[in-house]
NUKELUM-82243 format. One record per atom (N, C-alpha, C): residue in one letter; x, y negated, z negated. Coordinates in pm, whole numbers, padded with zeros to 5 digits, always signed. Atoms other than C-alpha are relative to their C-alpha. Layout:
// NUKELUM-82243
AXYZ
...
//
This chain:
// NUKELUM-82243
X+00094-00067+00090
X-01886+00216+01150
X+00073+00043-00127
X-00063-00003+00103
X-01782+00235+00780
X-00102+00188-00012
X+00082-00164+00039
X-01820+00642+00695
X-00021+00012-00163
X+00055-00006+00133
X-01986+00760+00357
X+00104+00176-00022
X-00040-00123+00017
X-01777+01069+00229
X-00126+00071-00076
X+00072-00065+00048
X-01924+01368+00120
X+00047+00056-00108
X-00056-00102+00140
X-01871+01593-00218
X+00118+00055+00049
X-00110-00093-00031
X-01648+01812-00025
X+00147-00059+00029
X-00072+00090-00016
X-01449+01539+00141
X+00059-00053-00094
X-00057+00051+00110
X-01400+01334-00170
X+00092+00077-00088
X-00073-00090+00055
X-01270+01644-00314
X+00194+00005+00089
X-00108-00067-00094
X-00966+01716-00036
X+00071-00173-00034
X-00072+00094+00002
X-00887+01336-00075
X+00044-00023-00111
X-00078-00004+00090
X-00876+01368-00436
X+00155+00024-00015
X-00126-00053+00007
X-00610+01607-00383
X+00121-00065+00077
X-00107+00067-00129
X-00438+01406-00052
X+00094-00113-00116
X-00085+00130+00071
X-00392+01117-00316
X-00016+00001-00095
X-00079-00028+00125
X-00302+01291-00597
X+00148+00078+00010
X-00133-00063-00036
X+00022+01422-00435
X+00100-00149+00028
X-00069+00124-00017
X+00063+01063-00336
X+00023-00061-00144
X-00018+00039+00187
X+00035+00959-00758
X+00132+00034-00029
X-00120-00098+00067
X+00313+01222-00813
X+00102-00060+00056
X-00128+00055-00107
X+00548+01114-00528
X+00024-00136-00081
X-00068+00165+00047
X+00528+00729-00634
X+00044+00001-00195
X-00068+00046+00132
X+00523+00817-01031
X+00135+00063+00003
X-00130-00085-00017
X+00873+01064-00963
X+00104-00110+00094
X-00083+00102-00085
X+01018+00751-00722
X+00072-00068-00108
X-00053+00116+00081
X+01048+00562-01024
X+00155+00034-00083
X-00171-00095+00056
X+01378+00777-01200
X+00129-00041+00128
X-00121-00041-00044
X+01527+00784-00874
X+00003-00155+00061
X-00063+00150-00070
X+01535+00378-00778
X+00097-00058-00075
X-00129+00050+00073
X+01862+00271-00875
X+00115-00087+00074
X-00087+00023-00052
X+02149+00104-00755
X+00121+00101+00073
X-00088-00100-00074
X+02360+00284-00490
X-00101+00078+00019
X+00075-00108-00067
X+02057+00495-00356
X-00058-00066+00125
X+00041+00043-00117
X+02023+00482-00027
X-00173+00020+00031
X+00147-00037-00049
X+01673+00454+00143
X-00028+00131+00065
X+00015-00084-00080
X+01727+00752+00355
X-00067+00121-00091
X+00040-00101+00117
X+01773+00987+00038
X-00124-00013-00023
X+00116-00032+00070
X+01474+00860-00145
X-00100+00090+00142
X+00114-00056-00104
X+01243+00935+00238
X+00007+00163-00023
X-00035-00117+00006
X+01438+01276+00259
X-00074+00077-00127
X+00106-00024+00082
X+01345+01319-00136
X-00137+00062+00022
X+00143-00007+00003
X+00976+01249-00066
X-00072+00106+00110
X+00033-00043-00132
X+00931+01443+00241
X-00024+00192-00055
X-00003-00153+00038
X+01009+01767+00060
X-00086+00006-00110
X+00127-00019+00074
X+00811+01705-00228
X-00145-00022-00003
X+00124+00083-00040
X+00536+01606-00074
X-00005+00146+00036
X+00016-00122-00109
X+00553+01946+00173
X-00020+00123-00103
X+00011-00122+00072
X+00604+02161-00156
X-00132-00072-00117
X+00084+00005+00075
X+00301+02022-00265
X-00155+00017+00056
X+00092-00046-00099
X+00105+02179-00003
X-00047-00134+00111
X+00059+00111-00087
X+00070+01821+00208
X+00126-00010+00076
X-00133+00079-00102
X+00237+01635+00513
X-00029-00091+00000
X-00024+00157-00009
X+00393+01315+00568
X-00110-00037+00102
X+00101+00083-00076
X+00127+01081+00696
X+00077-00069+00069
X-00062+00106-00079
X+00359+00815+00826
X+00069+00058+00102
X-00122-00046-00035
X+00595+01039+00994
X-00082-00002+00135
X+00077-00074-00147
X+00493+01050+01392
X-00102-00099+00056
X+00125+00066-00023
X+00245+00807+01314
X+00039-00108+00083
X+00008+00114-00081
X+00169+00548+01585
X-00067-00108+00050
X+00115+00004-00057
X-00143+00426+01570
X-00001-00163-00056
X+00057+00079+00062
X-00100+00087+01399
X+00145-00106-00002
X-00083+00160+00003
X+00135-00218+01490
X+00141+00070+00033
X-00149+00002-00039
X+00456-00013+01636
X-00002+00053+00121
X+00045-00001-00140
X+00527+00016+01964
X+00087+00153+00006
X-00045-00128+00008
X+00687+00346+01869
X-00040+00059-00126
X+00010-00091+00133
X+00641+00683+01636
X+00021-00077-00130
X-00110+00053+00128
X+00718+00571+01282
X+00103+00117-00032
X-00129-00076+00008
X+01041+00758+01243
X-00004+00084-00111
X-00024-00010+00072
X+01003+00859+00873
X-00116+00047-00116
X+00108-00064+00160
X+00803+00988+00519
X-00055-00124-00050
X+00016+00121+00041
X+00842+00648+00362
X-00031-00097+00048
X-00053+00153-00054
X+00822+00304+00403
X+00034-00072-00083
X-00108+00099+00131
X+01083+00128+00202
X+00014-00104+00028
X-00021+00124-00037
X+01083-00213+00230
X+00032-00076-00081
X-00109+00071+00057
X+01368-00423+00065
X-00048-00164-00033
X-00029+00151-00011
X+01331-00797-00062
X-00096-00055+00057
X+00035+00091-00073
X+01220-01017+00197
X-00117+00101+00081
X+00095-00069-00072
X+01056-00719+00398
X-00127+00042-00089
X+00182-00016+00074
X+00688-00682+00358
X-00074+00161+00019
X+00028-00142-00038
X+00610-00354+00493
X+00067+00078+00115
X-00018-00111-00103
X+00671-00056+00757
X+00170-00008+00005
X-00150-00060-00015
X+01058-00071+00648
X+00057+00156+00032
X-00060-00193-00040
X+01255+00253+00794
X+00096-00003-00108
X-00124-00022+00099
X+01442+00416+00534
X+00128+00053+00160
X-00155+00033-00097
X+01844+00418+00650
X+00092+00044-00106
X-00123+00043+00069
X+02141+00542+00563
X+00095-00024-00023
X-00083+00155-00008
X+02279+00193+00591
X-00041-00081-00070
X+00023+00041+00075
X+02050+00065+00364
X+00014+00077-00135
X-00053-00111+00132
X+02165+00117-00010
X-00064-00146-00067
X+00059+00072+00086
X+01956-00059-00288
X+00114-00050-00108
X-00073+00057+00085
X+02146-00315-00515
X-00101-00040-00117
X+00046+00087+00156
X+02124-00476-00844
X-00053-00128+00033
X+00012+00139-00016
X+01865-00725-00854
X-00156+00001+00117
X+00095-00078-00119
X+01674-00562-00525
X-00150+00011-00060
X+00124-00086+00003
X+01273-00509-00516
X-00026+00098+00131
X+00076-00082-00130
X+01148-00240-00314
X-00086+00031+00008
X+00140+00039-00035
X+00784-00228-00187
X+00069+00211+00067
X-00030-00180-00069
X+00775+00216-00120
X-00193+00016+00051
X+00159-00014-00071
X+00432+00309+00095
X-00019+00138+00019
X-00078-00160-00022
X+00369+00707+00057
X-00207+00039+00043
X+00170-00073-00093
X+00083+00855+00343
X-00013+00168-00028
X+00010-00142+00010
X-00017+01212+00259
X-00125+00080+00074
X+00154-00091+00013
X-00251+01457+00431
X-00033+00126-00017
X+00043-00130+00043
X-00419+01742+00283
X-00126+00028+00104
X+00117-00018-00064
X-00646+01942+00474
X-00089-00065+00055
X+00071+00114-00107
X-00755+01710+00729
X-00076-00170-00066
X+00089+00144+00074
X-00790+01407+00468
X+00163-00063-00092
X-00089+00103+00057
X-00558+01126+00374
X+00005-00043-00119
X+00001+00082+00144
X-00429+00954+00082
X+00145-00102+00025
X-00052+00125-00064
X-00249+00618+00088
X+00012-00053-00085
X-00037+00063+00093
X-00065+00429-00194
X+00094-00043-00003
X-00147+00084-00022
X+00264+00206-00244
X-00048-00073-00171
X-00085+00057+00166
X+00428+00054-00575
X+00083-00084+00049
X-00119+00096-00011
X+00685-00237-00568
X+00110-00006-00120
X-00062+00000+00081
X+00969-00163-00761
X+00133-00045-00062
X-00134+00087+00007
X+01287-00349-00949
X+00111+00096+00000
X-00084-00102+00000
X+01597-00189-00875
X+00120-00069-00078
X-00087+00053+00143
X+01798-00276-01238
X-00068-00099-00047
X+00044+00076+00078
X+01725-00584-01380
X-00049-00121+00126
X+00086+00120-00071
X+01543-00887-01160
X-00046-00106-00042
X+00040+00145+00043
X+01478-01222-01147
X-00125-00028-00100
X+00142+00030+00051
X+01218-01364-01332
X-00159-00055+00123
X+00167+00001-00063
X+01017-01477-01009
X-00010+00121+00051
X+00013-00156-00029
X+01077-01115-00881
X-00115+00031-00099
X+00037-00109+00129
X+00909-00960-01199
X-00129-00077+00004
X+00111+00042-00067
X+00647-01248-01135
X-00092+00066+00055
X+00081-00029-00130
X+00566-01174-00786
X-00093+00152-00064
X+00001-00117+00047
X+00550-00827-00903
X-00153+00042-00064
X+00101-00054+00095
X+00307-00831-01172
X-00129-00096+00022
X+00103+00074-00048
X+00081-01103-00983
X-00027+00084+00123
X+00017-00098-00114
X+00064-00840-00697
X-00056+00118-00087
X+00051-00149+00169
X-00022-00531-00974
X-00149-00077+00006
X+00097+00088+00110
X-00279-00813-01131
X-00110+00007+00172
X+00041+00030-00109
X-00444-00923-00772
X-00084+00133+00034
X+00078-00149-00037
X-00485-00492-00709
X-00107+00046-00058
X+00070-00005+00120
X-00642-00452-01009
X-00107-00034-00001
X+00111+00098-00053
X-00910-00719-00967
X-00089+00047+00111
X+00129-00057-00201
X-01020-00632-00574
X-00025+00125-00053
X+00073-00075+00034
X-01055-00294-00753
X-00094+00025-00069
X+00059+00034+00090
X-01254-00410-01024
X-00167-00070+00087
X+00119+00095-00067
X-01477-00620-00733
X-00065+00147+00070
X+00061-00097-00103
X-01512-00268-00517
X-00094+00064-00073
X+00114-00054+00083
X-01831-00177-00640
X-00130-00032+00067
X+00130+00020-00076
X-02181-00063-00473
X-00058-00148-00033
X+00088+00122+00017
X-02406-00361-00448
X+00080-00170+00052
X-00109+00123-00051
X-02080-00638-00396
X-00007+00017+00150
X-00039+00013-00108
X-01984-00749-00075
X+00154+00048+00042
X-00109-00011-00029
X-01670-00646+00126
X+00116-00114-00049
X-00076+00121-00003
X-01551-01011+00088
X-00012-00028-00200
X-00053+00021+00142
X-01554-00988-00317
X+00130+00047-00025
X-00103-00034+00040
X-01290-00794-00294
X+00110-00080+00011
X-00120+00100-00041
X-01061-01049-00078
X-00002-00160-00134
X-00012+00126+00061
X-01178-01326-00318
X+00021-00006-00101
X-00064-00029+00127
X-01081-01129-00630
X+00185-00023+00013
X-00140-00040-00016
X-00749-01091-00476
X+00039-00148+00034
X-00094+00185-00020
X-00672-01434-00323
X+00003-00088-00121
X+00027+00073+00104
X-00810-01597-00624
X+00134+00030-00095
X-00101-00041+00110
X-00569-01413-00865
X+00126-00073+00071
X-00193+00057-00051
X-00202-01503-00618
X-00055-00071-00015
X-00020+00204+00013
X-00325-01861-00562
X+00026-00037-00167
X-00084+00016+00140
X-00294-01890-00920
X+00132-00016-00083
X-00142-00046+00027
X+00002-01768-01004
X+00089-00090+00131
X-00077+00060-00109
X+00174-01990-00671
X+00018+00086+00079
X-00086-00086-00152
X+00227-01713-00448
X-00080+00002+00146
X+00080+00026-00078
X+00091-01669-00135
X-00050+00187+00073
X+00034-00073-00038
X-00140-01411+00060
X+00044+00080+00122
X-00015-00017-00126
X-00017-01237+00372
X-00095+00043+00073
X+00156-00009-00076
X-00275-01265+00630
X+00005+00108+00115
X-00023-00047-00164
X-00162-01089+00940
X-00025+00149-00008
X+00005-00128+00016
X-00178-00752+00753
X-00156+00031-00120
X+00089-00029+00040
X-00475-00573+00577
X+00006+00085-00039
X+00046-00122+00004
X-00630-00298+00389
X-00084+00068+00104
X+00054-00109-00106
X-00849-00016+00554
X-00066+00077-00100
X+00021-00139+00030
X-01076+00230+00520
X+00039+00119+00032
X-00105-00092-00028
X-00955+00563+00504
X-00087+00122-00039
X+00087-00134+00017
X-01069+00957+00534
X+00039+00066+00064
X-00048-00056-00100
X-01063+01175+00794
X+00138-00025+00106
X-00058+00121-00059
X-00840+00893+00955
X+00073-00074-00090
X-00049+00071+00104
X-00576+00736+00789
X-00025-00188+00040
X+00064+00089+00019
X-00720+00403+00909
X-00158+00057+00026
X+00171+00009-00022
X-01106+00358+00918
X-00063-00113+00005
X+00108+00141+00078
X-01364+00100+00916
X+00014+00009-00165
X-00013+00226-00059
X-01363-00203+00746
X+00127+00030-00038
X-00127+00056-00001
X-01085-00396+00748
X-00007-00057-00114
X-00014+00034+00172
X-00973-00501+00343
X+00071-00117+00032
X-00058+00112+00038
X-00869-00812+00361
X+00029-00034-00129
X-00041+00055+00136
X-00688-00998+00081
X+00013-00112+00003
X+00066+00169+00071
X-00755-01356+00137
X-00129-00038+00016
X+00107+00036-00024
X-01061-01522+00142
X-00067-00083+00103
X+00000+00134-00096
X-01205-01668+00449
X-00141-00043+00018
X+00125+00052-00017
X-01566-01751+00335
X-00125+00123+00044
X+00092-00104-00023
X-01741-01428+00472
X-00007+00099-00093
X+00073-00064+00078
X-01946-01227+00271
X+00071+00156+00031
X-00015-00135-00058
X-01900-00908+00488
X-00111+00108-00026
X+00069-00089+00043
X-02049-00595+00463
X-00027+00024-00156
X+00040-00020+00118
X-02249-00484+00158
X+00064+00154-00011
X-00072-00092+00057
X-02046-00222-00040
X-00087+00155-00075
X+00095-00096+00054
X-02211+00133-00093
X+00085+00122-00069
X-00034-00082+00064
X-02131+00434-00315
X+00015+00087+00117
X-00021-00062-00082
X-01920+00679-00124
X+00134-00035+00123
X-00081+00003-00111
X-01727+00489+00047
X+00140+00032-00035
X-00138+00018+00070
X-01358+00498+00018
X+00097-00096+00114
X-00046+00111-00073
X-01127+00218+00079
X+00166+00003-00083
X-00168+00024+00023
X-00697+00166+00082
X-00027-00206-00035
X+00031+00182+00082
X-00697-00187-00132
X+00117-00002-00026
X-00170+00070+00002
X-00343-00355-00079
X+00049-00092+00008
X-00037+00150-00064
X-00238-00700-00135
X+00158+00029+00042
X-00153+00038-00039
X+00096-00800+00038
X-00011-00162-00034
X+00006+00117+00045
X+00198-01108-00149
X+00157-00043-00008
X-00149+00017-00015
X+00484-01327-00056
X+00008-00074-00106
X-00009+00088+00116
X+00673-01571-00312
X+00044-00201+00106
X+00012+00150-00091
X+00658-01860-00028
X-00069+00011+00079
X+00151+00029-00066
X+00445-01880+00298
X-00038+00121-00012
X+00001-00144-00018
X+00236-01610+00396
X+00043+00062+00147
X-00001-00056-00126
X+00354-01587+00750
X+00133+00091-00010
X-00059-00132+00003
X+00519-01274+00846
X+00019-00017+00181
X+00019-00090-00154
X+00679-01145+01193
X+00081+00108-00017
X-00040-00136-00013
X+00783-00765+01323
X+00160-00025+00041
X-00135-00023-00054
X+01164-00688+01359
X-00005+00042+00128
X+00018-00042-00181
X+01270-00562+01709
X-00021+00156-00033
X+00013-00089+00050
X+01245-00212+01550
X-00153+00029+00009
X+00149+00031-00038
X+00884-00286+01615
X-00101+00030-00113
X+00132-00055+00102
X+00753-00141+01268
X+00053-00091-00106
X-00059+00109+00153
X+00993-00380+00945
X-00079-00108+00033
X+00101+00107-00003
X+00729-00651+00888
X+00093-00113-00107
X-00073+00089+00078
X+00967-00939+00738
X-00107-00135-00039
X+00082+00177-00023
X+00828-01297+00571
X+00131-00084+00104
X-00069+00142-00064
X+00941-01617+00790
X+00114-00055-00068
X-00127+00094+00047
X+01141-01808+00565
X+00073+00077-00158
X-00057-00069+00090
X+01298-01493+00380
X+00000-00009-00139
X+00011+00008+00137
X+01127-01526+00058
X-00031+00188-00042
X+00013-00148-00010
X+01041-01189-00129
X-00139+00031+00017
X+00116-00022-00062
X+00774-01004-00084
X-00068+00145-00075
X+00073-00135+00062
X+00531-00735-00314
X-00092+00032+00075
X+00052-00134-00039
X+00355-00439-00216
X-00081+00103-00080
X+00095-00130+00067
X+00081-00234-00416
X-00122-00013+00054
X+00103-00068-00032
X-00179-00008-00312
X-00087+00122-00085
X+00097-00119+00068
X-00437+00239-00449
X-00097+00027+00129
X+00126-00065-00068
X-00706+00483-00242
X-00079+00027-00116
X+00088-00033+00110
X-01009+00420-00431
X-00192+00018+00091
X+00159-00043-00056
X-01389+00588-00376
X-00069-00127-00064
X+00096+00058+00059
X-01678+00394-00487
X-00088+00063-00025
X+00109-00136+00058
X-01942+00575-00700
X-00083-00136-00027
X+00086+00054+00083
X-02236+00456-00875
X+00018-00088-00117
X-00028+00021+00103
X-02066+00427-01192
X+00101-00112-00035
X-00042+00115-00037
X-01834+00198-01033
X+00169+00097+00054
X-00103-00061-00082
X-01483+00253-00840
X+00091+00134-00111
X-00087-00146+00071
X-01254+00583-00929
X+00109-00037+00143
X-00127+00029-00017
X-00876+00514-00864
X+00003+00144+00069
X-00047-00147-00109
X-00764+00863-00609
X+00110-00016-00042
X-00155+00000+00006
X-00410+00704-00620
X+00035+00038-00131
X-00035-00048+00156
X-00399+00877-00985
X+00039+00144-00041
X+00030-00103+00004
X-00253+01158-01120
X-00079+00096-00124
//
């Protein structure tokens, strides 16, 4: 059952994922070479807490690991696609993208956003992938709008990577999100011909392509939560929590 927020609701999530805005625009100073992943989690964990919210991810278990997630973040390096554990054994180099995923909840309501970012200077298909993953978000947000179907959104988004050569990762999805940091429906980002549900004002939906720069198949580390691609290509990461109004979608992940 896809839920309709209310005034009050929409309000508390404003705030859930406008703490998440702050966290990912303040990440960007501190991605550098020689910073470990652990720091930045540590970082986020406190500014998140002195911003009256808690880590969403931290504890969490509810979604593809066969354990707690250990951590604030999810940093995921290169080749990894999502649910990376920050470490500190991992230390970001020159050259590095990192895909950061930041869960917040305020007063019994979530907020849910991720950035993919270059750490120094990067390739040119890096900076690509990058900004065909940005471009792709953009779009399915542009499709989320009363009256569309669920499945405009996936076909804004697949449409844009196939373009550009990259590819979709299938195995993982968006979500709706609220009370629950997942919810009904499931956001897909490729297209597989279905319409889906018709899209109503109210709702609110986590819209996230994961886009590799070769196949899209993906499997889990033994760690049970680092989501790697197959044949170690790289791999972007952006998200936004956005409502749907009348007037047409409103970005949350903003500050």
């Amino acid at each position: 059952m896809i839920l309709l927020k209310t005034d009050s609701e929409l309000e508390r999530m404003r705030e859930a994922n406008r703490i998440v805005a702050v966290v990912l625009d303040e990440l960007q100073a501190k991605i550098r070479p020689g910073v470990h992943t652990l720091e930045l989690d540590r970082w986020a964990e406190g500014r998140i807490t002195g911003l009256k919210g808690l880590p969403a991810f931290k504890g969490y278990g509810g979604r593809g690991g066969s354990k707690p997630f250990p951590a604030t973040l999810c940093t995921s390096v290169n080749e990894e696609v999502v649910h990376g554990i920050p470490s500190a054994s991992r230390m970001l180099r020159e050259g590095d993208i990192v895909g950061i995923d930041v869960g917040v909840l305020f007063d019994g309501y979530y907020g849910d956003g991720a950035r993919t970012y270059a750490v120094g200077s990067v390739t040119p298909q890096a900076r690509e992938l990058m900004d065909a993953c940005q471009k792709s978000l953009q779009l399915g947000i542009e499709a989320a709008r009363p009256g569309n179907h669920l499945g405009d959104i996936a076909k804004a988004i697949d449409g844009c990577v196939r373009a550009a050569g990259f590819s979709v990762v299938r195995d993982l999805s968006g979500h709706g999100i609220g009370s629950s940091l997942h919810e009904d429906p499931q956001v897909l980002n490729y297209y597989d011909g279905r319409r889906g549900p018709r899209l109503k004002s109210r709702m609110t939906l986590a819209i996230e392509p994961m886009i590799n720069a070769g196949s899209w198949e993906v499997r889990t580390l033994d760690d049970g939560w680092t989501v790697v691609t197959c044949d170690s290509s790289l791999s972007a990461h952006y998200e936004h929590t956005v409502a749907l109004t009348d007037d047409g979608p409103e970005i949350l992940t903003r500050c």
